[in-house]
PyMOL commands that place a pseudoatom at each C-alpha (Angstrom):
pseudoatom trace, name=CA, resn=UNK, resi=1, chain=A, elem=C, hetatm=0, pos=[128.902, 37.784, -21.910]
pseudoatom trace, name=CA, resn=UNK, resi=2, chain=A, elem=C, hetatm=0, pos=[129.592, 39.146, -25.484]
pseudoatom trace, name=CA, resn=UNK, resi=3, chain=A, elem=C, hetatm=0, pos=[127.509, 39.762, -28.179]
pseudoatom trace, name=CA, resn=UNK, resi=4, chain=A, elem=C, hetatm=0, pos=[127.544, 38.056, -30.971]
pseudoatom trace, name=CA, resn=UNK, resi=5, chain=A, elem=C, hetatm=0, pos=[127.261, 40.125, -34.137]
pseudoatom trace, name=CA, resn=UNK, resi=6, chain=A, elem=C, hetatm=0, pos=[126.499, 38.788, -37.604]
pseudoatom trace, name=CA, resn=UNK, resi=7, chain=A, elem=C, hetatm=0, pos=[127.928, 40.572, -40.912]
pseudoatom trace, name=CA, resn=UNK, resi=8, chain=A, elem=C, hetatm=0, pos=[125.217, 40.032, -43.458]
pseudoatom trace, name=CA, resn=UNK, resi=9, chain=A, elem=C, hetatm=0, pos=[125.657, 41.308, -47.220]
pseudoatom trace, name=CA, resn=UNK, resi=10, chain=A, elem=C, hetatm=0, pos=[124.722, 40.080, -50.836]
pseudoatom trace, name=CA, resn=UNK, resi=11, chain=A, elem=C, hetatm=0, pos=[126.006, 39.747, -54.303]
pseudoatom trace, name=CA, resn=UNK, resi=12, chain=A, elem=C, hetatm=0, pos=[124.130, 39.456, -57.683]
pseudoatom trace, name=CA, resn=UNK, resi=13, chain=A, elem=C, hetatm=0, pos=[121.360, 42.195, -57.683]
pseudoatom trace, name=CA, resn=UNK, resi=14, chain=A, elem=C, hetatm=0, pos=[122.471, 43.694, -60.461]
pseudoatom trace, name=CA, resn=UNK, resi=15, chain=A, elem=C, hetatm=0, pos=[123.132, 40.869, -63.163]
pseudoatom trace, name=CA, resn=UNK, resi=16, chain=A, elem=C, hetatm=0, pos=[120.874, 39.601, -66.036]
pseudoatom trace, name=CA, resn=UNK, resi=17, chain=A, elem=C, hetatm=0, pos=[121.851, 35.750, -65.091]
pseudoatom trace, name=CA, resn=UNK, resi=18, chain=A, elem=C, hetatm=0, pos=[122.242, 33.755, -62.503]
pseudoatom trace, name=CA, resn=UNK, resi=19, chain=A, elem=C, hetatm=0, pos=[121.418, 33.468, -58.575]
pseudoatom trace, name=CA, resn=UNK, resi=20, chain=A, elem=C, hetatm=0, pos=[121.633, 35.799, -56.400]
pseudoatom trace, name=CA, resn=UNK, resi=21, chain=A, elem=C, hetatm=0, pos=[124.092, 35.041, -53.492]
pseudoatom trace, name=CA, resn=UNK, resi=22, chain=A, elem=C, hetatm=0, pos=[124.112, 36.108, -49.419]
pseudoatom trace, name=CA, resn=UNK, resi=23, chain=A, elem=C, hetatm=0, pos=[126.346, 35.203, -46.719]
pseudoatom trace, name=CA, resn=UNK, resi=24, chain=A, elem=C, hetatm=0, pos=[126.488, 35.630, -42.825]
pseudoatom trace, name=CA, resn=UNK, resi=25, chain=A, elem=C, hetatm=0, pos=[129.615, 35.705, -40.734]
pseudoatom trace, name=CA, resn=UNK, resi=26, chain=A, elem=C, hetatm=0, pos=[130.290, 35.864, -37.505]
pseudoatom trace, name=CA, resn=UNK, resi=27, chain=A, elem=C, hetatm=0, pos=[133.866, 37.059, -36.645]
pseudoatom trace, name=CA, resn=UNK, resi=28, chain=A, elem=C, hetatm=0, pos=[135.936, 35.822, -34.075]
pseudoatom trace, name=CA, resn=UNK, resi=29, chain=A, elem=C, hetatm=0, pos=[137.873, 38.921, -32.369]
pseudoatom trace, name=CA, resn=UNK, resi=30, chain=A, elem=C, hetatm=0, pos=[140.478, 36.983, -30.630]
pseudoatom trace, name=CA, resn=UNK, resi=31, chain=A, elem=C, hetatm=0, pos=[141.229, 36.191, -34.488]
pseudoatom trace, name=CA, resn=UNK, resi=32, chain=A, elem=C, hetatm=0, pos=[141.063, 39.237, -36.442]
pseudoatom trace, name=CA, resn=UNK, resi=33, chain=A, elem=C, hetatm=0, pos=[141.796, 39.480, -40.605]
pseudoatom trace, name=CA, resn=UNK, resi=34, chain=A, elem=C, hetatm=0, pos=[143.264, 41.792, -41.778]
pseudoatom trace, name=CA, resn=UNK, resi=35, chain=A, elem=C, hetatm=0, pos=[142.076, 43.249, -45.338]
pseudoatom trace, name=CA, resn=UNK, resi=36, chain=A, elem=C, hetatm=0, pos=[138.165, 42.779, -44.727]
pseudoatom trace, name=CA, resn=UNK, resi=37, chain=A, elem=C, hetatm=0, pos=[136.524, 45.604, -46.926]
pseudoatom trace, name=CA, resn=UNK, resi=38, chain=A, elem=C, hetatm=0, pos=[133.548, 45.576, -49.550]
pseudoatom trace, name=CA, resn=UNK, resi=39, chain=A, elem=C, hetatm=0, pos=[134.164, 42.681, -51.987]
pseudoatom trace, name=CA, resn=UNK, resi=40, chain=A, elem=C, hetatm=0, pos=[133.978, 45.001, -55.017]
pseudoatom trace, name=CA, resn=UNK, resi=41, chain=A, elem=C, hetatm=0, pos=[137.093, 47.024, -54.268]
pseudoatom trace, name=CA, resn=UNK, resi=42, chain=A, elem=C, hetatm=0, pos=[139.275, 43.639, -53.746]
pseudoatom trace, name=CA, resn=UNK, resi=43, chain=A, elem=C, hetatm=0, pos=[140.837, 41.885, -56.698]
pseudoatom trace, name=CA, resn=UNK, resi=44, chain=A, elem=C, hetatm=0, pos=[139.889, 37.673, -57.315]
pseudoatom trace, name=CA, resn=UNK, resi=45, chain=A, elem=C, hetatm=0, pos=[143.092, 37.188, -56.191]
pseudoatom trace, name=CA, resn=UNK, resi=46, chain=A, elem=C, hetatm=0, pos=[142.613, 38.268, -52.705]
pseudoatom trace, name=CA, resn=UNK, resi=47, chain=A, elem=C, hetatm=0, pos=[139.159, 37.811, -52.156]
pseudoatom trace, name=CA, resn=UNK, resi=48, chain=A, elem=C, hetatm=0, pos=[139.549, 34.109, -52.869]
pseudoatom trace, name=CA, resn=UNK, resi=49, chain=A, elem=C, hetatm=0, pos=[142.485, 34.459, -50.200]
pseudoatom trace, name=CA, resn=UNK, resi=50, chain=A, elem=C, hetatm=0, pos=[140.053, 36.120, -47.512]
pseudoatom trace, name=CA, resn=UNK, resi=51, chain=A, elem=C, hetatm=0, pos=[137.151, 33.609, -48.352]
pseudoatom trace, name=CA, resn=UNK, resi=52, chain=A, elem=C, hetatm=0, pos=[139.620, 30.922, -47.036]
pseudoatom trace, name=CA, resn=UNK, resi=53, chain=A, elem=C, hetatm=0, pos=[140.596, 32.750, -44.499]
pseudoatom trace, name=CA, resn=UNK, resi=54, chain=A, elem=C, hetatm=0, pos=[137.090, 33.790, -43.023]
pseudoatom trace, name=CA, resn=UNK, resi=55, chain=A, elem=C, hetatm=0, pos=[136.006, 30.192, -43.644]
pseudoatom trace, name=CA, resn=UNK, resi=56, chain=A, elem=C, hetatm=0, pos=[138.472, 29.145, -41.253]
pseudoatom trace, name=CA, resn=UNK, resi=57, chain=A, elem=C, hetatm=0, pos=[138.907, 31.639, -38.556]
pseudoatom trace, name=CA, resn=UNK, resi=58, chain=A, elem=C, hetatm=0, pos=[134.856, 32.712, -38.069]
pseudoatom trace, name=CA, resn=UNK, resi=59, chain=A, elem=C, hetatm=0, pos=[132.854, 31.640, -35.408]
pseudoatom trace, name=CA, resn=UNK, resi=60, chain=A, elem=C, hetatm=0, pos=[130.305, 30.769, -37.909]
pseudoatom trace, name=CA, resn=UNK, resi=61, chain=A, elem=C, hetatm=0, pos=[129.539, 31.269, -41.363]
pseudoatom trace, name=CA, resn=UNK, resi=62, chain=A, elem=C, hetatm=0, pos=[126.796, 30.369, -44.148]
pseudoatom trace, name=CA, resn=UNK, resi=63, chain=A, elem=C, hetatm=0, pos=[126.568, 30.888, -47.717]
pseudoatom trace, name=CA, resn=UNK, resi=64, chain=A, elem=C, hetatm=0, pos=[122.401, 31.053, -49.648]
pseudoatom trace, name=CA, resn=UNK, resi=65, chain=A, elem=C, hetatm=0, pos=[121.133, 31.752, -52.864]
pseudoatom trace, name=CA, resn=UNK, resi=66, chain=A, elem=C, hetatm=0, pos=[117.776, 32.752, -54.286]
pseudoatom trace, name=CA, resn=UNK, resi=67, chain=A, elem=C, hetatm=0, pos=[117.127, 31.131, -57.770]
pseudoatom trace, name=CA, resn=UNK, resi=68, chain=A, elem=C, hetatm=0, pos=[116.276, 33.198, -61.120]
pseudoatom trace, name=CA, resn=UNK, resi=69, chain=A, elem=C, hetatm=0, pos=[112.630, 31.536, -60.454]
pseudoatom trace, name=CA, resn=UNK, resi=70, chain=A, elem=C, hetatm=0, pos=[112.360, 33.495, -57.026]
pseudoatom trace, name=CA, resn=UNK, resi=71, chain=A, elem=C, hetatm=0, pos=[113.794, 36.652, -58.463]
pseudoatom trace, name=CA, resn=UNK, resi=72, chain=A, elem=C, hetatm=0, pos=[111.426, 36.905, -61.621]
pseudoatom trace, name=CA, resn=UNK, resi=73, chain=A, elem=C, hetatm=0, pos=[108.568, 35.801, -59.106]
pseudoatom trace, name=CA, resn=UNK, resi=74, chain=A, elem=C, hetatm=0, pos=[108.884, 38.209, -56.159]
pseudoatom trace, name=CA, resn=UNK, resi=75, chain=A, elem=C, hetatm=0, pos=[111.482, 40.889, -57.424]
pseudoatom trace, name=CA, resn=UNK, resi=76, chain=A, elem=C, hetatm=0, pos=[115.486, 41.416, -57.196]
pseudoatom trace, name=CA, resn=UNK, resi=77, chain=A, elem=C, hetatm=0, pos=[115.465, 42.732, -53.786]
pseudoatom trace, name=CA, resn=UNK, resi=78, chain=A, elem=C, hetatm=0, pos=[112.791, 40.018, -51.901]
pseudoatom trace, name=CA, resn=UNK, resi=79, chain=A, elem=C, hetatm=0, pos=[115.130, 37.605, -53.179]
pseudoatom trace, name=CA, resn=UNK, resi=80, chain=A, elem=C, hetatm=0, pos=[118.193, 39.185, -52.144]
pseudoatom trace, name=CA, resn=UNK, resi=81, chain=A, elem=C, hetatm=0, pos=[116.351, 39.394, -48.915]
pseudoatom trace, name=CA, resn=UNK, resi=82, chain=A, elem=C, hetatm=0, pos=[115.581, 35.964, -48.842]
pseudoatom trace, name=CA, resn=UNK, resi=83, chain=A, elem=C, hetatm=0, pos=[118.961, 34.596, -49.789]
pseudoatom trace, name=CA, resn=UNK, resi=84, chain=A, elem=C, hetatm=0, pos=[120.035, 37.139, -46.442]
pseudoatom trace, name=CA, resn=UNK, resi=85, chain=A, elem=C, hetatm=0, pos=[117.262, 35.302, -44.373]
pseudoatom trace, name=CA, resn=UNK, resi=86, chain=A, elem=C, hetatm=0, pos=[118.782, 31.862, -45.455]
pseudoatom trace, name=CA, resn=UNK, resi=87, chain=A, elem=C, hetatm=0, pos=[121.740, 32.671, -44.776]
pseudoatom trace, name=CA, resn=UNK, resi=88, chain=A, elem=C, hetatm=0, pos=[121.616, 33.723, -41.144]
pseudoatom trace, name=CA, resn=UNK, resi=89, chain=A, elem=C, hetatm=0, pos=[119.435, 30.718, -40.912]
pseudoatom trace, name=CA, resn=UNK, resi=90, chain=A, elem=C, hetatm=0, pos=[122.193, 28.647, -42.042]
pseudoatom trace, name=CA, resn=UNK, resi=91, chain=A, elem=C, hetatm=0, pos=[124.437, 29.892, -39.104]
pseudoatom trace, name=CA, resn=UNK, resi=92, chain=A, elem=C, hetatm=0, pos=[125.355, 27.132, -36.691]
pseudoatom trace, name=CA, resn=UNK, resi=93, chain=A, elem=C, hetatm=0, pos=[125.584, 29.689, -33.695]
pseudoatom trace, name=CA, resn=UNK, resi=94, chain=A, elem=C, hetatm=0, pos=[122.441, 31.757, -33.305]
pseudoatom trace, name=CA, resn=UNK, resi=95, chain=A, elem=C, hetatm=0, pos=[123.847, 35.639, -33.328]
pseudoatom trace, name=CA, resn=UNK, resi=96, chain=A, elem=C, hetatm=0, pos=[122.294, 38.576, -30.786]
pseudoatom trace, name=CA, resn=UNK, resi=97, chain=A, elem=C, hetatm=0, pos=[122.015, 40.753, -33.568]
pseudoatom trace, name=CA, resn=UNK, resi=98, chain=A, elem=C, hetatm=0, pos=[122.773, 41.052, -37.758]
pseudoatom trace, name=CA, resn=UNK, resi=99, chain=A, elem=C, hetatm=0, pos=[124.529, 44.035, -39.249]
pseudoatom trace, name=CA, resn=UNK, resi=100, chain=A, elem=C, hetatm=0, pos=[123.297, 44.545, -43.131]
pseudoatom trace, name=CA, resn=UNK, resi=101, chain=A, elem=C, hetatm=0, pos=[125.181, 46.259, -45.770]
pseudoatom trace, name=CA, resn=UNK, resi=102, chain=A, elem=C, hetatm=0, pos=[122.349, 48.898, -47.259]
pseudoatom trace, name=CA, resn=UNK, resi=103, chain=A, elem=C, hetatm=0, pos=[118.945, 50.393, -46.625]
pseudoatom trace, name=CA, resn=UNK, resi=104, chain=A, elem=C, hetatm=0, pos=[116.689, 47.336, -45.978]
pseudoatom trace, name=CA, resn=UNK, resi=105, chain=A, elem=C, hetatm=0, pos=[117.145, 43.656, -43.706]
pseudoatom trace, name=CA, resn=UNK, resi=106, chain=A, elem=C, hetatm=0, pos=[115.372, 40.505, -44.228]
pseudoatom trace, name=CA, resn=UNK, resi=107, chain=A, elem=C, hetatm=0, pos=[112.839, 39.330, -41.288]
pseudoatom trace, name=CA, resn=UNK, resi=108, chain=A, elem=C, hetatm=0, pos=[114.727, 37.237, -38.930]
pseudoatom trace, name=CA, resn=UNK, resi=109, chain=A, elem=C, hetatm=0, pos=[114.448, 36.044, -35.554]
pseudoatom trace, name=CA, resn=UNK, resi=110, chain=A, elem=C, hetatm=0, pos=[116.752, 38.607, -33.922]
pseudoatom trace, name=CA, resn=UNK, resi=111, chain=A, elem=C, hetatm=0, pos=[117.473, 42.211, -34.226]
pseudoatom trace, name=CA, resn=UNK, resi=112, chain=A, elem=C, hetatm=0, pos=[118.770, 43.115, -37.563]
pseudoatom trace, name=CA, resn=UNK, resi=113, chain=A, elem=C, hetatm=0, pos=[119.647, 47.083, -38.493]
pseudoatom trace, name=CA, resn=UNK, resi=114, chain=A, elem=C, hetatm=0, pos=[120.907, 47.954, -41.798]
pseudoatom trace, name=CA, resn=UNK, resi=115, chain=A, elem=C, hetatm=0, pos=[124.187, 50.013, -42.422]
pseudoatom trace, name=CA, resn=UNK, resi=116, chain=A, elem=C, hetatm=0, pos=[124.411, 52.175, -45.563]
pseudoatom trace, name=CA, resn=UNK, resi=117, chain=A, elem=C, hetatm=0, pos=[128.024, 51.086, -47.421]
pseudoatom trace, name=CA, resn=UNK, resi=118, chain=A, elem=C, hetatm=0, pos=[128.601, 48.517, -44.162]
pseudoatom trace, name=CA, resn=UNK, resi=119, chain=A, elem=C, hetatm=0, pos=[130.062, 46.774, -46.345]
pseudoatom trace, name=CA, resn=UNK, resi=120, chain=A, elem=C, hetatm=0, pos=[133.402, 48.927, -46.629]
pseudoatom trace, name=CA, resn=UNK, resi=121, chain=A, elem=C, hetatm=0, pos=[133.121, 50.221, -42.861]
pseudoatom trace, name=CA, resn=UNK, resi=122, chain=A, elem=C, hetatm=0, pos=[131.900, 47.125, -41.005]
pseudoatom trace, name=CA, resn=UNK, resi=123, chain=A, elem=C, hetatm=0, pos=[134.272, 43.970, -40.702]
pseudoatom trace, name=CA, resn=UNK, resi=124, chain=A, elem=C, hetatm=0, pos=[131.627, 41.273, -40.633]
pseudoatom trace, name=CA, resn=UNK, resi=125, chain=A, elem=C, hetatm=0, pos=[129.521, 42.774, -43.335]
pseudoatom trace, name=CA, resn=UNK, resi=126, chain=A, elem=C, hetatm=0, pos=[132.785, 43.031, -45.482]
pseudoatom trace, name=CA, resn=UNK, resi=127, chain=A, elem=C, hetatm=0, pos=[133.409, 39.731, -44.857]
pseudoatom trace, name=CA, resn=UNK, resi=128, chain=A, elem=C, hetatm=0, pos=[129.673, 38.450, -45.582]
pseudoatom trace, name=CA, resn=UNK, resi=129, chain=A, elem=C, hetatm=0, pos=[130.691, 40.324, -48.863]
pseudoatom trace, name=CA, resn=UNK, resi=130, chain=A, elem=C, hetatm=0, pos=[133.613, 38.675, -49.692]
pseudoatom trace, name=CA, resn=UNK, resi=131, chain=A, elem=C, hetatm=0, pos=[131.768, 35.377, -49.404]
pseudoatom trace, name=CA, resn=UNK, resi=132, chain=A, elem=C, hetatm=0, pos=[129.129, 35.878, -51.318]
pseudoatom trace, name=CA, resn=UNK, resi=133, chain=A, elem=C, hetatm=0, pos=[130.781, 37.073, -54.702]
pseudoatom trace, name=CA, resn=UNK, resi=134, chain=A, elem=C, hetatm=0, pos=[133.203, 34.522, -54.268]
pseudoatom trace, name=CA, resn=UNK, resi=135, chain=A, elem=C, hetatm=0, pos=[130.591, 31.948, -53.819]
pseudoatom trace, name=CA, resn=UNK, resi=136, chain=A, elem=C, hetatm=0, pos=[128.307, 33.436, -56.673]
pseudoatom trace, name=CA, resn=UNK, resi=137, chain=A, elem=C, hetatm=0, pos=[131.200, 33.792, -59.083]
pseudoatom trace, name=CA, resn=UNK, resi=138, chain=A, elem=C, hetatm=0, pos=[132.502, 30.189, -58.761]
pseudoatom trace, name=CA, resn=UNK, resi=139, chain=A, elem=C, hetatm=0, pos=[128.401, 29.628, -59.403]
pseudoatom trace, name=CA, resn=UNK, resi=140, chain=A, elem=C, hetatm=0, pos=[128.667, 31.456, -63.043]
pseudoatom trace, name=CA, resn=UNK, resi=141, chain=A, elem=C, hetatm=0, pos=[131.909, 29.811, -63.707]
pseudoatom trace, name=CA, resn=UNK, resi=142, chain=A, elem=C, hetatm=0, pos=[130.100, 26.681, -63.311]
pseudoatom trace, name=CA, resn=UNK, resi=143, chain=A, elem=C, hetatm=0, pos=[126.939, 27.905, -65.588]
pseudoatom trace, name=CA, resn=UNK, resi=144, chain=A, elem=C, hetatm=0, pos=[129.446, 29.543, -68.191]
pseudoatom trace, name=CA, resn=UNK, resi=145, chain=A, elem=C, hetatm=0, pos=[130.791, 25.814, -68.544]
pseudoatom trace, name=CA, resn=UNK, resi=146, chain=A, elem=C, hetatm=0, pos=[127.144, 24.686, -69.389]
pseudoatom trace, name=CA, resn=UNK, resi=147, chain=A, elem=C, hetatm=0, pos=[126.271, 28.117, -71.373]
pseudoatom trace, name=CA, resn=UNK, resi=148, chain=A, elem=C, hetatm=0, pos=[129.302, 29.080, -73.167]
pseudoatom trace, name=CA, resn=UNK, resi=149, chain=A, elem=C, hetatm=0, pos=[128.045, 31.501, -75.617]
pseudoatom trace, name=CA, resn=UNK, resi=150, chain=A, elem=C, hetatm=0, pos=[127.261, 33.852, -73.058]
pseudoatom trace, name=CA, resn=UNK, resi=151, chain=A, elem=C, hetatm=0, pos=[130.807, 34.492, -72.030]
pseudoatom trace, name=CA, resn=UNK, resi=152, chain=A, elem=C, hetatm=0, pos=[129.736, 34.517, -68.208]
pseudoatom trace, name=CA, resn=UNK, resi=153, chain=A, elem=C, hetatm=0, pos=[133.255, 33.497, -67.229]
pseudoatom trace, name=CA, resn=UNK, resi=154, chain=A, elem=C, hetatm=0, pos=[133.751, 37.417, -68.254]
pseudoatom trace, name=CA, resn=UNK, resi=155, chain=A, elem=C, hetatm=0, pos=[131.692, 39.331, -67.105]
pseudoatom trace, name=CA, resn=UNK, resi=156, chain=A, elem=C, hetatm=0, pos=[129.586, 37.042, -64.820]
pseudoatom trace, name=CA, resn=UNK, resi=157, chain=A, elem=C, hetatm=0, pos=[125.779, 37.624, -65.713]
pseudoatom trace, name=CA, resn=UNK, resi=158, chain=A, elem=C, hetatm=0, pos=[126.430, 41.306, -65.510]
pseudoatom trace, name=CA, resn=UNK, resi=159, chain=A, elem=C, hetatm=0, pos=[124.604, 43.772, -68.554]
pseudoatom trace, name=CA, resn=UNK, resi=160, chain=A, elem=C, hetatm=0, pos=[128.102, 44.357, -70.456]
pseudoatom trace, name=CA, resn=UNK, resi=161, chain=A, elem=C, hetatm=0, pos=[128.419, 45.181, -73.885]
pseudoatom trace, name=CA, resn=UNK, resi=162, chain=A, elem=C, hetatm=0, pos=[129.927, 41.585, -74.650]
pseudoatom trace, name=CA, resn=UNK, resi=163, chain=A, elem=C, hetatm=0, pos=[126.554, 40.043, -72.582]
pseudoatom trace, name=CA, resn=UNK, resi=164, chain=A, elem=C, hetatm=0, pos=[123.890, 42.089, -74.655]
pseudoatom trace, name=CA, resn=UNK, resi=165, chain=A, elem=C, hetatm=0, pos=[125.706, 41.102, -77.926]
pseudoatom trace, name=CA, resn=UNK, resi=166, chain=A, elem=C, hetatm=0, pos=[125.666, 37.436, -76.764]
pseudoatom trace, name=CA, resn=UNK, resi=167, chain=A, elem=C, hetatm=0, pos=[121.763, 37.883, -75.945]
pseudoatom trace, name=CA, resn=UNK, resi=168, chain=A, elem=C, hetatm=0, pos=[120.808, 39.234, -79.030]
pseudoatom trace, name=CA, resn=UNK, resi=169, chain=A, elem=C, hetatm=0, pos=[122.760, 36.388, -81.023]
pseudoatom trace, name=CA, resn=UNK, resi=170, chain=A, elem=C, hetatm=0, pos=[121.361, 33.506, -78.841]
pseudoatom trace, name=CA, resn=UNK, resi=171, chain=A, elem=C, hetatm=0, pos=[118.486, 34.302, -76.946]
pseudoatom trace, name=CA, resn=UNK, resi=172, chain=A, elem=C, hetatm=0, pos=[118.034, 34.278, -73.377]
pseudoatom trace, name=CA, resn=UNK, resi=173, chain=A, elem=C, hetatm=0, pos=[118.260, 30.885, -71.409]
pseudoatom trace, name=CA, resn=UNK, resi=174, chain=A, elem=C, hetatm=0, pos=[116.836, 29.439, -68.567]
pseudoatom trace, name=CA, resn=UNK, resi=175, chain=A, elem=C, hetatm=0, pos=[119.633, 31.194, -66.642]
pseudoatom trace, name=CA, resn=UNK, resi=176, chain=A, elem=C, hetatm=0, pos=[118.678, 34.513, -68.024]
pseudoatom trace, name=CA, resn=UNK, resi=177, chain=A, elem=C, hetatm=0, pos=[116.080, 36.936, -65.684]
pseudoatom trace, name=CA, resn=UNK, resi=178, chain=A, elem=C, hetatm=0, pos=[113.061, 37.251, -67.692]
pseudoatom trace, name=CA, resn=UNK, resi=179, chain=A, elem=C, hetatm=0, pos=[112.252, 39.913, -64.982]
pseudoatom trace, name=CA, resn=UNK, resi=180, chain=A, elem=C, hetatm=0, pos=[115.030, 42.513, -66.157]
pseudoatom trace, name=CA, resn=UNK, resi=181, chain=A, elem=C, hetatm=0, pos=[114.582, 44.802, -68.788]
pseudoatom trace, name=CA, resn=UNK, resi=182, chain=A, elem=C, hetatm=0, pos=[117.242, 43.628, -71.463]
pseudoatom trace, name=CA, resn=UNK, resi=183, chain=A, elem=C, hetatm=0, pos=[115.805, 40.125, -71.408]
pseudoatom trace, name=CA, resn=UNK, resi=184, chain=A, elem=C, hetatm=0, pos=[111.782, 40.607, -71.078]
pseudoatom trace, name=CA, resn=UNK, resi=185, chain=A, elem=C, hetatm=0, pos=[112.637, 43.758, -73.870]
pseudoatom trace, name=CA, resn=UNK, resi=186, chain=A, elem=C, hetatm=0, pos=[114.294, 40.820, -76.163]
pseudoatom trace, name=CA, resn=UNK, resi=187, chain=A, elem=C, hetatm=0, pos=[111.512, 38.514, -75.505]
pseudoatom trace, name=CA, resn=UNK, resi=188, chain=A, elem=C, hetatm=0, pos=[108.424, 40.704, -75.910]
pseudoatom trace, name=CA, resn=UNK, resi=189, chain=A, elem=C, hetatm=0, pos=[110.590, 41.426, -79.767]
pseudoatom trace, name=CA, resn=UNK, resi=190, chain=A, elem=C, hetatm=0, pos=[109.779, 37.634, -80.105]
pseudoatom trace, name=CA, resn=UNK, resi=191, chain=A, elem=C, hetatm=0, pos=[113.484, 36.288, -79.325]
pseudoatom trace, name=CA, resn=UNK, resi=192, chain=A, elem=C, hetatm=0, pos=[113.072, 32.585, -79.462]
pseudoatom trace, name=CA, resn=UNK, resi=193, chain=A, elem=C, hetatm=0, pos=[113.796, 31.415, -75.520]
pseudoatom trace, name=CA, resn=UNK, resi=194, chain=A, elem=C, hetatm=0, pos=[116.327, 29.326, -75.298]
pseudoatom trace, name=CA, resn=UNK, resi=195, chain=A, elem=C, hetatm=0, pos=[115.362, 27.063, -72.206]
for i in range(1, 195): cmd.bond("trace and resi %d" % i, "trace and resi %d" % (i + 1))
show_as sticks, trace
zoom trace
């Protein structure tokens, strides 16, 4: 009988807004895609394309989030671990083993091992990639139609140049990571919060 081997990656560690995003896919291989590869090196364009396409060819799939709340509580990478842990929870077919794209792997019920830059040299983990930035950027487009001042349709929560302008001018929200350096730095200076 085969294995069944779930792809698990994140995306969102490294923004100053937002949730944090993880997905788990299990890939069918009588129904290969061609293109998988770490989400970062694809283009919107296609990774929307492969989201659709790994949506409807995997044996199973789930998308999770961790909330700002969780990340300022227990730290960037417990909740990235957590939204992992969700996700593979999510699954509707219970996996023999998870495959995760860097150095650590959330506690789960079955075997996980972790696989430095998995992302661009394992298929399900590129996959599990793809769906989590796609799922956490149509998140920020949704915020950035609530918080417009921030510009997150741009650069999606991420510390640009354009961002830390838009901080400084406006204060951070309740979107904002008080956790993360820019925005506990601006509030400790006494910028108003702007819940």
């Amino acid at each position: 009988m085969r294995r069944l081997i779930a792809g698990v990656d994140e995306a969102g560690r490294g923004p100053l807004a937002g949730p944090v995003y993880a997905a788990a896919v299990i890939l069918d291989p009588a129904w290969p895609i061609a293109g998988l590869d770490d989400s970062k090196k694809l283009s919107g364009k296609v990774r929307d394309r492969l989201a659709q396409l790994i949506k409807d060819r995997a044996l199973a799939w789930a998308i999770a989030s961790s909330s700002v709340a969780e990340i300022d509580a227990i730290n960037i990478l417990q909740a990235s671990l957590l939204a992992m842990r969700r996700a593979v929870e999510a699954l509707q077919v219970v996996p023999d083993e998870i495959l995760v794209d860097g150095l650590y792997c959330p506690t789960v019920a079955m075997h996980a091992r972790a696989i430095v830059k998995g992302d661009a040299t394992v298929s399900s983990i590129g996959a599990a990639s793809i769906l989590a930035k796609t799922e956490r950027d149509a998140e920020l487009l949704r915020l950035h139609a609530i918080y417009p001042q921030y510009g997150l349709d741009r650069h999606k929560g991420y510390p640009t140049a354009a961002h830390l302008v838009a901080l400084r001018a406006h204060g951070p929200s309740i979107i904002h990571r008080r956790s993360f350096a820019p925005v506990r730095q601006l509030l400790a200076s006494g910028q108003i919060w702007n819940g």
